[in-house]
C-alpha positions as CSV (number, residue, x, y, z in Angstrom):
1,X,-49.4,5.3,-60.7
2,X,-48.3,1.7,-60.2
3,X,-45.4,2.6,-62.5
4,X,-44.0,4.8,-60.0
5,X,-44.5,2.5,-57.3
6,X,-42.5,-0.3,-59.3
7,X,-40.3,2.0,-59.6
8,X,-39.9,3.4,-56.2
9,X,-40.0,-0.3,-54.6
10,X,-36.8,-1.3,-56.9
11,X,-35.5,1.5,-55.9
12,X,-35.5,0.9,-52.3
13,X,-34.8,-3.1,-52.8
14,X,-31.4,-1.6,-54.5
15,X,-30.3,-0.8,-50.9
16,X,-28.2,-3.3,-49.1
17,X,-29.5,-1.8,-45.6
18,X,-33.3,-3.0,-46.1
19,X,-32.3,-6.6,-47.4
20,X,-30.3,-6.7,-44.3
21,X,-33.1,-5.4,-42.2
22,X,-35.3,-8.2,-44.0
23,X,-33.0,-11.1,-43.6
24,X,-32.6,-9.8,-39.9
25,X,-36.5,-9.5,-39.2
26,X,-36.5,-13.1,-40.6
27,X,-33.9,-14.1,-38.4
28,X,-35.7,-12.9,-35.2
29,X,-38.9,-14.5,-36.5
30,X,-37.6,-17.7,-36.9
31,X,-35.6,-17.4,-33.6
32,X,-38.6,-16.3,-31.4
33,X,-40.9,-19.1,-32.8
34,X,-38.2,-21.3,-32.1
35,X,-38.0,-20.2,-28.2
36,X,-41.6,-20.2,-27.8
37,X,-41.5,-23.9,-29.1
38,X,-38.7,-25.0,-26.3
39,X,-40.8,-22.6,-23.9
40,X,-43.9,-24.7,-24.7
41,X,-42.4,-28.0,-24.4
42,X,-40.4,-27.0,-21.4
43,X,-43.7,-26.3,-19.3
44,X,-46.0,-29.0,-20.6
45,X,-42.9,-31.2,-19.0
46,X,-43.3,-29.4,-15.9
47,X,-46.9,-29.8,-15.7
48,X,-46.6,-33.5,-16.7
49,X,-44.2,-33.7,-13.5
50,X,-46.6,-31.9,-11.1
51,X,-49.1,-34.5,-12.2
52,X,-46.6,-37.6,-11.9
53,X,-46.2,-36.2,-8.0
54,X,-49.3,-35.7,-7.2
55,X,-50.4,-38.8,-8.3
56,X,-47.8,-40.7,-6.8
57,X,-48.4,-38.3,-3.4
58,X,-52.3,-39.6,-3.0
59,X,-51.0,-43.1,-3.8
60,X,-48.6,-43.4,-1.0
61,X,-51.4,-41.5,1.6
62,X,-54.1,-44.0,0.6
63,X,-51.1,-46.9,0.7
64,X,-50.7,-45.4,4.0
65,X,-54.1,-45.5,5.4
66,X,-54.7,-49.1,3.5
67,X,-51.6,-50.2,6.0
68,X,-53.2,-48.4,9.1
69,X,-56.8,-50.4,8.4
70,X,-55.0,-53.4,8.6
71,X,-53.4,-52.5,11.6
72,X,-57.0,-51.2,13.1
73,X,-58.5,-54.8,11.9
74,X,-55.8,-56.3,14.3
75,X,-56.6,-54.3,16.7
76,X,-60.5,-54.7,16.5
77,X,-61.2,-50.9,16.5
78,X,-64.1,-50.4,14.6
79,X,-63.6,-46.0,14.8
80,X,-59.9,-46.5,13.7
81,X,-61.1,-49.4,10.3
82,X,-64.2,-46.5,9.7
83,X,-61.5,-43.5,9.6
84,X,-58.6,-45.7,7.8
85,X,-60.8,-46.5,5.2
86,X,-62.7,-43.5,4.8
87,X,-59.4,-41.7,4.3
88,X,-58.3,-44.3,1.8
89,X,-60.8,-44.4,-0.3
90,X,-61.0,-40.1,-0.1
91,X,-57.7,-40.1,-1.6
92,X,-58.1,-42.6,-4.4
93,X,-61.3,-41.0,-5.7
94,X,-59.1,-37.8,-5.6
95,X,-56.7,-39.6,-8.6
């Protein structure tokens, strides 16, 4: 029995057609891993980016309300210093 299958397998590996079919399946192989790898490293670059701007986005608010406190300690409003900080300190515990 595995006699005949030796034989039968050497028999098909005789063909040009299937070690063509092999070298192209390892072809695609290589060529799909290779796409998912660029795929992969494409979006973890996108995600870093989203990060990067959010983090930059709740620095500038909380610069934002860190220049309005000052403003409101000028001005002696005690509602405006409570809200200006409030909202600064909201948006750094956020990072």
């Amino acid at each position: 029995m595995m006699t005949l299958f030796i034989f039968e397998l050497k028999k098909l590996f005789k063909q040009k057609l299937i070690w063509f079919l092999v070298g192209l399946t390892l072809v695609m192989t290589i060529g799909l891993y290779g796409f998912q790898i660029v795929m992969t490293a494409t979006t973890h670059q996108q995600v870093l980016n989203q990060y990067d701007f959010s983090i930059n986005l709740h620095l500038d608010f909380a610069e934002t309300y860190r220049l309005e406190r000052e403003e409101a300690i000028q001005a002696e409003d005690e509602a405006w210093i409570e809200e200006a900080t409030e909202q600064e300190n909201r948006f750094y515990t956020k990072l």
